[in-house]
C-alpha positions in Angstrom: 30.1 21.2 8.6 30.0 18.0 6.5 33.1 15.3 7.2 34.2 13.1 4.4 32.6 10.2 6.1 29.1 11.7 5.5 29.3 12.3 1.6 27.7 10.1 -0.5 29.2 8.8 -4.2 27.1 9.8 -6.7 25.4 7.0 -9.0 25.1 7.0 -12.5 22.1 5.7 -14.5 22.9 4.5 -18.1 21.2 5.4 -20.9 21.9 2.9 -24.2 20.8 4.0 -27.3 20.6 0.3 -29.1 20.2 1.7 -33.0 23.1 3.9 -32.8 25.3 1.6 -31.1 28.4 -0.6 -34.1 29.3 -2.8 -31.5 32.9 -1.6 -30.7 32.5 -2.9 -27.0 34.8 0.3 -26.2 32.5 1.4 -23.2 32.8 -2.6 -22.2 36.1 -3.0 -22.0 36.7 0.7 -20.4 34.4 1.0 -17.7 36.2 0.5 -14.2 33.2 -1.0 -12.7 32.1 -3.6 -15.3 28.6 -2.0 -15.2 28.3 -2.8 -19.0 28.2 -6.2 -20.9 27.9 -7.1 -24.6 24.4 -8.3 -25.1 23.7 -11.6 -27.5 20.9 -9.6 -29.3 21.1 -8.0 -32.4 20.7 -4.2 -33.3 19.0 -3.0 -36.0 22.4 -2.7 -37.8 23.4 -6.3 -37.1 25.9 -5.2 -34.3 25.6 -6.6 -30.3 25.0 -3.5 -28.3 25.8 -3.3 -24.6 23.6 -4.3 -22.2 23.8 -2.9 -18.2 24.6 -5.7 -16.0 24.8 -3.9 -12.8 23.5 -0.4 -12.5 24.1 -0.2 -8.8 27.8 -0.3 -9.3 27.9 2.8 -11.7 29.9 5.9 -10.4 29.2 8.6 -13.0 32.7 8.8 -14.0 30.6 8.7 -17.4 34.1 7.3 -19.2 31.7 5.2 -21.3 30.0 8.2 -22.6 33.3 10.1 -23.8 34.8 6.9 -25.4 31.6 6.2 -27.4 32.5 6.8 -30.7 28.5 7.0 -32.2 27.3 9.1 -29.6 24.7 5.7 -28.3 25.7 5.7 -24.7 25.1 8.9 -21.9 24.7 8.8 -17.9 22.6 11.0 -15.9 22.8 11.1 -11.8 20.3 8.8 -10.5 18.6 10.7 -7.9 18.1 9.0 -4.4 14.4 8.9 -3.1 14.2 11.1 0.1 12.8 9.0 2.6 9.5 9.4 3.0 8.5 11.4 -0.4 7.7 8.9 -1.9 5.9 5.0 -2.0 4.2 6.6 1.1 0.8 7.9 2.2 -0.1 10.4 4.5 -3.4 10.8 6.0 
């Protein structure tokens, strides 16, 4: 039996496509964590794409994705590390 207590969010991990990205700042100004900034670099088009500020704070509610209107932003799951699969040796 699992209790709520014992369920885990689920994190995002943000994938930016700078080339396709105009600048509208839309996934900026929408996302309810303020994972996303606007970066001071230029695109290939002349626009600021977003940059990730905080990753860790990402809950896959992948609003920034549906609100893009150029398709530059998607999330996939970030998958947690089992303990012990990997970063360690065994004999």
């Amino acid at each position: 039996m699992v209790y709520f207590g014992d369920v885990k969010p689920i994190k995002g991990k943000i994938h930016i496509k700078k080339d396709r990205c105009k600048g509208c700042a839309f996934c900026v100004e929408y996302c309810p964590k303020d994972v996303l900034e606007m970066s001071e670099e230029f695109n290939v088009k002349g626009y600021h794409p977003p940059f990730v500020k905080d990753e860790d704070a990402c809950v896959y509610c992948q609003l920034c994705e549906s609100i893009c209107p150029e398709f530059a932003i998607f999330v996939t799951i970030k998958e947690e590390e089992e303990e012990g699969e990997k970063g360690e040796s065994r004999p």
